[in-house]
C-alpha positions in Angstrom: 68.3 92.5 130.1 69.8 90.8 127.1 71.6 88.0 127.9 75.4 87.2 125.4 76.6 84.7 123.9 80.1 85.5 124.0 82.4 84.1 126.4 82.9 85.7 129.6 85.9 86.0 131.5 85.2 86.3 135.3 87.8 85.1 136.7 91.8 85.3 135.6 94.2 82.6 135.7 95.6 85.0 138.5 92.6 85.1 140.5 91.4 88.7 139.9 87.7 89.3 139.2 86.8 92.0 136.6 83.2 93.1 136.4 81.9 95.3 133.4 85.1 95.1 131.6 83.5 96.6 128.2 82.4 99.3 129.9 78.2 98.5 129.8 75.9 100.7 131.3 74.7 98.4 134.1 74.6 98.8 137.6 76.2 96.5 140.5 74.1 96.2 143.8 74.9 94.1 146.7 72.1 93.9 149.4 72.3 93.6 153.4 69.5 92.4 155.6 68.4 95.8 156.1 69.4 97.6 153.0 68.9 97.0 149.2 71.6 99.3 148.3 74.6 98.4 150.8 76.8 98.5 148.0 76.2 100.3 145.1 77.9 100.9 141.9 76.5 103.5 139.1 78.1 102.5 136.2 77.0 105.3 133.8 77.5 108.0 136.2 81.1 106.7 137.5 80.5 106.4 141.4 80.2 104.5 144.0 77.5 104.5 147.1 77.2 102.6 150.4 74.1 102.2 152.2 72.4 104.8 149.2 71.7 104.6 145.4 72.0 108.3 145.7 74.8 110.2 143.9 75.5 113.2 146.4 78.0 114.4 144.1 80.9 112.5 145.4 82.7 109.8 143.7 82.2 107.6 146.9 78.9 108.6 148.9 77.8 107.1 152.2 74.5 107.3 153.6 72.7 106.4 157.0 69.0 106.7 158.3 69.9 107.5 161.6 72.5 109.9 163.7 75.2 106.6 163.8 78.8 107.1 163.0 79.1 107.0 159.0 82.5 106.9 158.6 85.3 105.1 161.3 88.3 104.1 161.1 90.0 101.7 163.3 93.8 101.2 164.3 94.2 97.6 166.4 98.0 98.4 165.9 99.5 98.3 169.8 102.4 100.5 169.1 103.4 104.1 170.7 102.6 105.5 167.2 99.9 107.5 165.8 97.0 105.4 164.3 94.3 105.7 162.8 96.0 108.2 160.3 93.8 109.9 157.8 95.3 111.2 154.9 93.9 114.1 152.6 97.0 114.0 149.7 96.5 117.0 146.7 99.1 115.4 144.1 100.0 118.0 142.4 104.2 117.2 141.4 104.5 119.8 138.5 102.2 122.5 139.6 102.3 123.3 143.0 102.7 127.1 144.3 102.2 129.6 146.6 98.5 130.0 147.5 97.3 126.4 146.6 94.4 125.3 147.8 95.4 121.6 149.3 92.5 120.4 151.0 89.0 121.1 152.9 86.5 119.7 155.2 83.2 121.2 155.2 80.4 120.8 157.8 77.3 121.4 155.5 73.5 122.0 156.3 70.3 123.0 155.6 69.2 125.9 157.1 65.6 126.8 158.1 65.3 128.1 154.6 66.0 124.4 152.9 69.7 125.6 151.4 72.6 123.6 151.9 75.0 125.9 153.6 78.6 125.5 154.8 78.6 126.0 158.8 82.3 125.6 159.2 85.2 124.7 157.8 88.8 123.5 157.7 91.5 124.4 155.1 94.9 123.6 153.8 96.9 126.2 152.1 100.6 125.9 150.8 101.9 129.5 152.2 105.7 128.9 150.4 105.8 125.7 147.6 109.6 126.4 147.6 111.8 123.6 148.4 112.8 123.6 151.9 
């Protein structure tokens, strides 16, 4: 790694922290007790990975070893309204119409053949994009 002798701005007067503000090649890994790639940022390849260095071909991938909950999110909120929300958003302002495709959840596998298949499914169409 070549090290640079120009100066280095870390840290703004503002208090924001930039890393890899020209844009370099390098990769940003922070490790856990157990894990050497808790956090892990692929610079070249433009994605981010916890718990992996693996890009599954999402721009965020999350991986664990064992059958644990990957993903949860938690509401501590004590109010009559709905929480945790998750929210799948297809911005599309200028475009939308009839027959879009808005979102999808997959539930993926391999079979006893060693393909990734799709076992089921959930998807958002927009039947009418007319206004009202």
């Amino acid at each position: 790694m070549a090290l640079t002798t120009a100066p280095v701005e870390l840290v703004s007067l503002d208090g924001s922290v930039t890393i890899n503000d020209s844009s370099a090649d390098v990769d940003f890994r922070i490790e856990s007790n157990g894990n050497q790639h808790m956090l892990f940022v692929d610079a070249g390849n433009d994605h981010v990975n916890i718990g992996t260095s693996t890009d599954y071909g999402g721009v965020l991938n999350i991986e664990t070893t064992d059958n644990g909950t990957n993903l949860l999110l938690a509401s501590t909120d004590t109010d009559a309204n709905a929480g945790p929300v998750l929210v799948l958003y297809r911005q599309s302002t200028s475009s939308a119409a009839d027959g879009d495709a808005i979102g999808k959840i997959d539930v993926m596998a391999y079979n006893d053949a060693n393909q990734n298949i799709t076992f089921a499914q959930i998807a958002g169409l927009i039947s009418d994009a007319s206004d009202g």
